[in-house]
BALOFI-794803 format. One record per atom (N, C-alpha, C, O): x, y, z. Coordinates in steps of 0.001 Angstrom, whole numbers, padded with zeros to 6 digits, always signed. Example, Ala and Ser with C-alpha at 12.3 -4.5 7.8 and 13.67 -1.06 7.14 Angstrom:
% residues 2
+013190-005690+007800;+012300-004500+007800;+013200-003300+007800;+014236-003319+008465;+012850-002250+007080;+013670-001060+007140;+012900+000030+007870;+013409+001138+008039;
This chain:
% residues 173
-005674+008271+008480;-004432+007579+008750;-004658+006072+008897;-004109+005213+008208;-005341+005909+009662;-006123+004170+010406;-006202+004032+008556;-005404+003129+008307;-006743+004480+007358;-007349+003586+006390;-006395+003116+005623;-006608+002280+004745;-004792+003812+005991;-003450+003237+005111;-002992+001887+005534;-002366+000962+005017;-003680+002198+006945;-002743+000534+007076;-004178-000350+007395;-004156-001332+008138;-005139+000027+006881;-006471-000802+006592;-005860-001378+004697;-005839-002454+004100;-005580-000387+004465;-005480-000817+003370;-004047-001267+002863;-003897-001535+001671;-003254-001330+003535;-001930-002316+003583;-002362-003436+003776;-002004-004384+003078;-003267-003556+004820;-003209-005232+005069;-004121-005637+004111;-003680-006638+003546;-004915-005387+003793;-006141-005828+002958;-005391-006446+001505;-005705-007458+000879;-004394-005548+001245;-004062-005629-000038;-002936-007199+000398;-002868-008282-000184;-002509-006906+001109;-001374-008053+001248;-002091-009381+001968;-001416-010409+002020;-003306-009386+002471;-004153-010192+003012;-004579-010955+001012;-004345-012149+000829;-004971-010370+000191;-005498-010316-001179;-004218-011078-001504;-004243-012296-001330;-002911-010409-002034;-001882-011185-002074;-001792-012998-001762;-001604-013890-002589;-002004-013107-000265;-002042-014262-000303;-003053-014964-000520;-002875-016128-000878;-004333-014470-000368;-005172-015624-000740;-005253-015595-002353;-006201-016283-002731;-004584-015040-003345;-003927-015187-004632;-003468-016540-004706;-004030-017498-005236;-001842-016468-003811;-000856-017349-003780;-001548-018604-003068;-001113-019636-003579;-002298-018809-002256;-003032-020013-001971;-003685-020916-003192;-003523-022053-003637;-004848-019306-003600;-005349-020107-004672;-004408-021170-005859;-004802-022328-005996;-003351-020753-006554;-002770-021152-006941;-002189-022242-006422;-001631-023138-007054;-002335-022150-005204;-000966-023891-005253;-002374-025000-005021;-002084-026165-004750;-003987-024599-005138;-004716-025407-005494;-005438-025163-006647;-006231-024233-006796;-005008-026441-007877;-004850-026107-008893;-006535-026611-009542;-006796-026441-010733;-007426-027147-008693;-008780-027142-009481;-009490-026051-009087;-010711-025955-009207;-008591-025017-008503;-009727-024051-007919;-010004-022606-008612;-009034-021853-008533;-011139-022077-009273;-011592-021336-010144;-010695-019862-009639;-010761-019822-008410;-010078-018939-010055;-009896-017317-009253;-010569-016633-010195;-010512-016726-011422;-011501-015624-009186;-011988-014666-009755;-011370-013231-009144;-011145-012967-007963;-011223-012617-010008;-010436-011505-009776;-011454-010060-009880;-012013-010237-010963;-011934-008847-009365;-012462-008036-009626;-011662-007005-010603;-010584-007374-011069;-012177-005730-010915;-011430-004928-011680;-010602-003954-010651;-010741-003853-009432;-009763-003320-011463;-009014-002514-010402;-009365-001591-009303;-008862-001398-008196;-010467-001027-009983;-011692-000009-009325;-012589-000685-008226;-013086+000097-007416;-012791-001639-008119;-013827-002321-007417;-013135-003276-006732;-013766-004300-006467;-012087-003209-006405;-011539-003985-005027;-011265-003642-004256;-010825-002542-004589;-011103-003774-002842;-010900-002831-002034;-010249-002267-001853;-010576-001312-001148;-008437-002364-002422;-007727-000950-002339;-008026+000175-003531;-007523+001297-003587;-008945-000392-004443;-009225+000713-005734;-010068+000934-004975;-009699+001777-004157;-011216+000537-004798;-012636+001612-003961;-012143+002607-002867;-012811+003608-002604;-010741+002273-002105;-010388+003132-000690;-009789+004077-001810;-010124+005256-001695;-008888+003738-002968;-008240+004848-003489;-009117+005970-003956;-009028+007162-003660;-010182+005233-004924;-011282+006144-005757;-011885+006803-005117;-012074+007954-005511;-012420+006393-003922;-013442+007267-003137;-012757+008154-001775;-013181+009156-001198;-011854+007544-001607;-011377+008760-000325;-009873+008969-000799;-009754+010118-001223;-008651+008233-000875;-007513+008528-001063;-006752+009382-001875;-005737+010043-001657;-007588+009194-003032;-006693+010436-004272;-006997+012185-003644;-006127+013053-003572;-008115+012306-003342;-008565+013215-002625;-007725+013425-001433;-006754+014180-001400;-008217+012615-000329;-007456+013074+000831;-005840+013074+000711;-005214+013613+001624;-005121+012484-000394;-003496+012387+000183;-003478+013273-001477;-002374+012996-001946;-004062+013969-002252;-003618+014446-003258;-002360+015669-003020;-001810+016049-004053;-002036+016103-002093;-000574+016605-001662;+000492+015673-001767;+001710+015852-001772;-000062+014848-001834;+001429+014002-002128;+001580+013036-003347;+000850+012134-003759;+002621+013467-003729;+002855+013406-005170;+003018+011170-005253;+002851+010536-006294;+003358+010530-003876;+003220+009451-004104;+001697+008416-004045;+001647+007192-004174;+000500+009416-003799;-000765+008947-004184;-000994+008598-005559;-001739+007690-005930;-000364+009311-006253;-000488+009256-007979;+000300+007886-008451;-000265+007032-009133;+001455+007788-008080;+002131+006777-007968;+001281+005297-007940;+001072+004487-008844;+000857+005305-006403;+000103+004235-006371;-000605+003570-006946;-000529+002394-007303;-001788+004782-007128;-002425+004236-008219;-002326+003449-009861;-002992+002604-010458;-001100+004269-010153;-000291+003449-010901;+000056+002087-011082;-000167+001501-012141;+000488+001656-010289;+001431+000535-009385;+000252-000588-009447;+000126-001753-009822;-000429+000297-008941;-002270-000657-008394;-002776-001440-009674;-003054-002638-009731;-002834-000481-010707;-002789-000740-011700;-002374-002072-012514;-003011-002988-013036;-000903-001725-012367;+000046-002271-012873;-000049-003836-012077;+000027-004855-012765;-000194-003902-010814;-000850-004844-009896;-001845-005847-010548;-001581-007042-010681;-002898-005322-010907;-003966-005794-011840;-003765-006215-012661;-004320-007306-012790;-002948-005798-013742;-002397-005916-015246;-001963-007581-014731;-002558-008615-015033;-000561-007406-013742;+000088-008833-013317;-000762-009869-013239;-000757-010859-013970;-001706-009571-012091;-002388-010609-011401;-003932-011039-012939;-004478-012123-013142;-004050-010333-013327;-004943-010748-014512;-004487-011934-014851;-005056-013020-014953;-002777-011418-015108;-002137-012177-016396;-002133-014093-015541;-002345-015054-016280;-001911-014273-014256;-001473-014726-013155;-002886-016061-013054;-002806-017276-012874;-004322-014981-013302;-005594-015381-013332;-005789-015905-014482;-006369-016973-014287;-005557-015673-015998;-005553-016263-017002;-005425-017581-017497;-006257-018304-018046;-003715-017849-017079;-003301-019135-016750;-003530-020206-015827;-003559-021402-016116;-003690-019691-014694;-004476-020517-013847;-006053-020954-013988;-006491-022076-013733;-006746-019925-014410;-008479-020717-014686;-008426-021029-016133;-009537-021088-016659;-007178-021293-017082;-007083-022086-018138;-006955-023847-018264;-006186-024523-017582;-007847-024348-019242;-007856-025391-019264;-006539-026063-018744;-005620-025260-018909;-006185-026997-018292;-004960-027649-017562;-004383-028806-018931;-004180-029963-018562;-004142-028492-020411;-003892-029095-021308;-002113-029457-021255;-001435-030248-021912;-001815-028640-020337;-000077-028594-019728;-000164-028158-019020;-001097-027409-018730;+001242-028549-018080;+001852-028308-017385;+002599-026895-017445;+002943-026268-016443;+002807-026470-018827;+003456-025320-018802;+002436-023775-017947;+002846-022724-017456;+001149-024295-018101;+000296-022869-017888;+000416-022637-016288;+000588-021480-015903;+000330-023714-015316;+000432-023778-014130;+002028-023239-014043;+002248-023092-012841;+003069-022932-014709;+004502-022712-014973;+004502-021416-015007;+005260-020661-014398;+003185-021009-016112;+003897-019923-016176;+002878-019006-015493;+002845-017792-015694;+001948-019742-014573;+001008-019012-013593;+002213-018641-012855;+002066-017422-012757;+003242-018913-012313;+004315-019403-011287;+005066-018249-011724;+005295-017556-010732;+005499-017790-012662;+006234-017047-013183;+006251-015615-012948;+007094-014854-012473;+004314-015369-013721;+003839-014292-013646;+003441-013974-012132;+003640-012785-011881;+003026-014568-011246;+002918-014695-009513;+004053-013651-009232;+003905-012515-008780;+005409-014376-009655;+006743-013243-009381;+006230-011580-009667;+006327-010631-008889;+005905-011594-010462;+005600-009952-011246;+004822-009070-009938;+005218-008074-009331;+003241-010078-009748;+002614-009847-008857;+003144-009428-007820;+002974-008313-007326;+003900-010388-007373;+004726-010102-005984;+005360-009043-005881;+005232-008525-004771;+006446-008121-007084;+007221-007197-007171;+005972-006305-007238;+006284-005331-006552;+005035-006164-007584;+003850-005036-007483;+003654-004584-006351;+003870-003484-005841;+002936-006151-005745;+002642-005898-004500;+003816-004988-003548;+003630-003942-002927;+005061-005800-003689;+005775-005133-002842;+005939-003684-003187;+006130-002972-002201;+005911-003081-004332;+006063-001844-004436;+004802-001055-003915;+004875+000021-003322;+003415-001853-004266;+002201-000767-003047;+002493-000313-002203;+002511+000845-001786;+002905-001730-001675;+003254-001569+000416;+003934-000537+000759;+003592+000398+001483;+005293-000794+000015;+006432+000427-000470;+005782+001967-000013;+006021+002697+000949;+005086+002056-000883;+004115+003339-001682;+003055+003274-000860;+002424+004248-001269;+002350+002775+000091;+001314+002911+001204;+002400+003346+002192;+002457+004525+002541;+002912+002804+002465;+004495+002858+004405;+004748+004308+003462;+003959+005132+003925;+005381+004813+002550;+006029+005928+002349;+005036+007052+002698;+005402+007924+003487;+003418+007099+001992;+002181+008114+002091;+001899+007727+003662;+001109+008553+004120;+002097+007218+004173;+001540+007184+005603;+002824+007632+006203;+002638+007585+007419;+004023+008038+005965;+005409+008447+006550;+005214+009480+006322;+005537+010332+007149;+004713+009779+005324;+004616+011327+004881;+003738+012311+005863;+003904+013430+006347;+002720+011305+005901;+001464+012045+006456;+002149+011647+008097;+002713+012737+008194;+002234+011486+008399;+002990+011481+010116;+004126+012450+010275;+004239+013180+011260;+004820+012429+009435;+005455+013677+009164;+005025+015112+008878;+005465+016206+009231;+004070+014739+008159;+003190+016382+007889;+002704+016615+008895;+003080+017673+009398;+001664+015796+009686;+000943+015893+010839;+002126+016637+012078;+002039+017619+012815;+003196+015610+011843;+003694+016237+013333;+004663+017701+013343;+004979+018458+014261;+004952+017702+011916;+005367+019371+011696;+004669+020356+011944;+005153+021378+012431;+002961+020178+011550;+001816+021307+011574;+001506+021282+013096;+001062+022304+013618;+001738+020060+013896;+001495+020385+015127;+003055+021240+016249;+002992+021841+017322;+004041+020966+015528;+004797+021641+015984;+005066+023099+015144;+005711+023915+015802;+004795+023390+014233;+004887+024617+013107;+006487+024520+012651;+007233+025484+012479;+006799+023219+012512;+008446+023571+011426;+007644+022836+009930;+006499+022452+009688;+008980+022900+009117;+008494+023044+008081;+009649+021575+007573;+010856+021343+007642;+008193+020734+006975;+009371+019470+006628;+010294+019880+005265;+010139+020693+004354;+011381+018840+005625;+012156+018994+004103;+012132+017291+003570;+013018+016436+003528;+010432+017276+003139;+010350+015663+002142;+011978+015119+001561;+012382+013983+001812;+012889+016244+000671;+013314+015860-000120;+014823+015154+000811;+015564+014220+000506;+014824+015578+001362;+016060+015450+002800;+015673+014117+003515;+016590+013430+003965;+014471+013732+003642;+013816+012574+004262;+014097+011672+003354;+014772+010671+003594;+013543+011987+002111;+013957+010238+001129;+015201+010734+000535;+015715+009835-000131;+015907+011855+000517;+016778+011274-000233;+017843+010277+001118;+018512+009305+000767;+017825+010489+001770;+019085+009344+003028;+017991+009050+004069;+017784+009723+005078;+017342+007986+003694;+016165+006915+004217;+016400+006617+005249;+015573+006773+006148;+018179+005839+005559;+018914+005273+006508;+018787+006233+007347;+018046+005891+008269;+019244+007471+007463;+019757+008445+008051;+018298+008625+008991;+018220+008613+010220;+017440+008755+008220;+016111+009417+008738;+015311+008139+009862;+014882+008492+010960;+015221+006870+009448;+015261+005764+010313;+015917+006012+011807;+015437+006215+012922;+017311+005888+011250;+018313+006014+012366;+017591+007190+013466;+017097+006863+014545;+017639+008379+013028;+017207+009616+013353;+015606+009549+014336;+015189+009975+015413;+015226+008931+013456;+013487+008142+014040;+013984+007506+015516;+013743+007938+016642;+014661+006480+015165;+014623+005324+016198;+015353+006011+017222;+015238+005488+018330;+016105+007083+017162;+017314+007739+018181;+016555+008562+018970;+016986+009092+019994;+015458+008693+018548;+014720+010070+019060;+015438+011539+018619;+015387+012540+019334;+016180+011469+017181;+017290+012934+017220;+016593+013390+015782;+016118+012775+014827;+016764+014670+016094;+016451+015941+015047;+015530+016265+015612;+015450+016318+016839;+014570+016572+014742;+013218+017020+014201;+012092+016507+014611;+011141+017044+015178;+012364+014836+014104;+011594+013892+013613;+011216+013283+015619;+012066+012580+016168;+010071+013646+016302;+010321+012454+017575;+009009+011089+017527;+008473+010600+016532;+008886+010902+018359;+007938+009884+018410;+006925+009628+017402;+005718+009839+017523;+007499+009180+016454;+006018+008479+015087;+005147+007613+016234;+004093+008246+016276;+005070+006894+016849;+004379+006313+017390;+002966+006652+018385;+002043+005948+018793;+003341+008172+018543;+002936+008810+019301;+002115+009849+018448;+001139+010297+019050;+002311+010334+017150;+002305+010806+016489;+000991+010444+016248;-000075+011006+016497;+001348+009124+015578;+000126+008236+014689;-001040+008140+015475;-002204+008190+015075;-000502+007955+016981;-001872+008261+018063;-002390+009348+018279;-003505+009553+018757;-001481+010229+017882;-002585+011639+018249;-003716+012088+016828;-004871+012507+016908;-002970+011845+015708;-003397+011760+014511;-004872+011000+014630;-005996+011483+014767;-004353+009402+014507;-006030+008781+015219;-007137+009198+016130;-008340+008939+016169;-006198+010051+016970;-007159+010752+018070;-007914+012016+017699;-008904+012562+018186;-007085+012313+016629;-007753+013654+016161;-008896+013389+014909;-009763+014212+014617;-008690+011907+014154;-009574+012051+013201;-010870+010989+014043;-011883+010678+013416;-010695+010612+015217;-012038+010254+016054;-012739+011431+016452;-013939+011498+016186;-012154+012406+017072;-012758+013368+017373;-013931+014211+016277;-015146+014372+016397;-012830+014703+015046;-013373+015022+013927;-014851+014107+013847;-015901+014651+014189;-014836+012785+013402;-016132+012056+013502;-017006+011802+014295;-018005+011096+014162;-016584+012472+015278;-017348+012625+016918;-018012+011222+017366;-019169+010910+017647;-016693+010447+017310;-016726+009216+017826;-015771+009098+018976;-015466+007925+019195;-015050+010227+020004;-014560+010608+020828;-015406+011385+021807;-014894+011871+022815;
């Protein structure tokens, strides 16, 4: 659980030091491949595996992807010779793309970690979630969250016992 929002921030930590690089324009970006950065290494080596029940792990990776594809394009123009003004333009452009990526990870990390707090706290109570009832009226389920009503009680509490249980597991408890 702890490695979703290790790897939320990491990725959106990456994000900006992107957008930094760029608004300094003699400065080289090197970009790794999709596989070998740190939200591809958390995906490749533990995530597809551990969240493969949920059909929005597949997703991600996607997205992640698609992430890469952007920010390549983003990296191109920017460590290109500076012969115009247009390339720094349309570094600026493609940045946007990036950004809509990014935001869709985050998206797609908050949803697999909703999921899994949800799964967790059903198996500890033995009901049986209805995923499709949860996203389809988002609002509803929020509301429902924050009210303390239905099903759904304390995520917060949740996420701590969850943590508490995968310390134990590592017998670091």
């Amino acid at each position: 659980m702890i490695d979703i929002t290790i790897a939320r921030m990491t990725h959106v930590e990456w994000e900006y030091q992107l957008e930094l690089a760029l608004q300094k324009r003699n400065l080289v970006i090197n970009m790794r491949p999709y596989n070998e950065c740190e939200l591809g290494v958390w995906l490749y080596s533990k995530a597809l595996k551990m969240y493969q029940e949920i059909p929005d792990i597949e997703l991600l990776e996607r997205e992640h992807k698609l992430f890469h594809i952007a920010a390549e394009k983003v990296v191109k123009w920017h460590n290109a010779p500076k012969i115009s003004p247009r390339y720094d333009a349309q570094a600026q452009i493609d940045f946007e793309e990036v950004r809509q990526k990014s935001k869709e990870i985050i998206y797609l990390l908050t949803m697999l970690e909703f999921k899994m707090l949800i799964k967790y706290q059903h198996e500890s109570s033995g009901q049986v979630v209805d995923f499709k009832g949860l996203i389809k009226n988002p609002l509803k389920t929020l509301n429902n969250m924050i009210k303390g009503k239905g099903n759904i009680h304390n995520v917060s509490q949740t996420s701590l016992d969850m943590l508490k249980d995968d310390l134990t597991r590592k017998g670091l408890k």
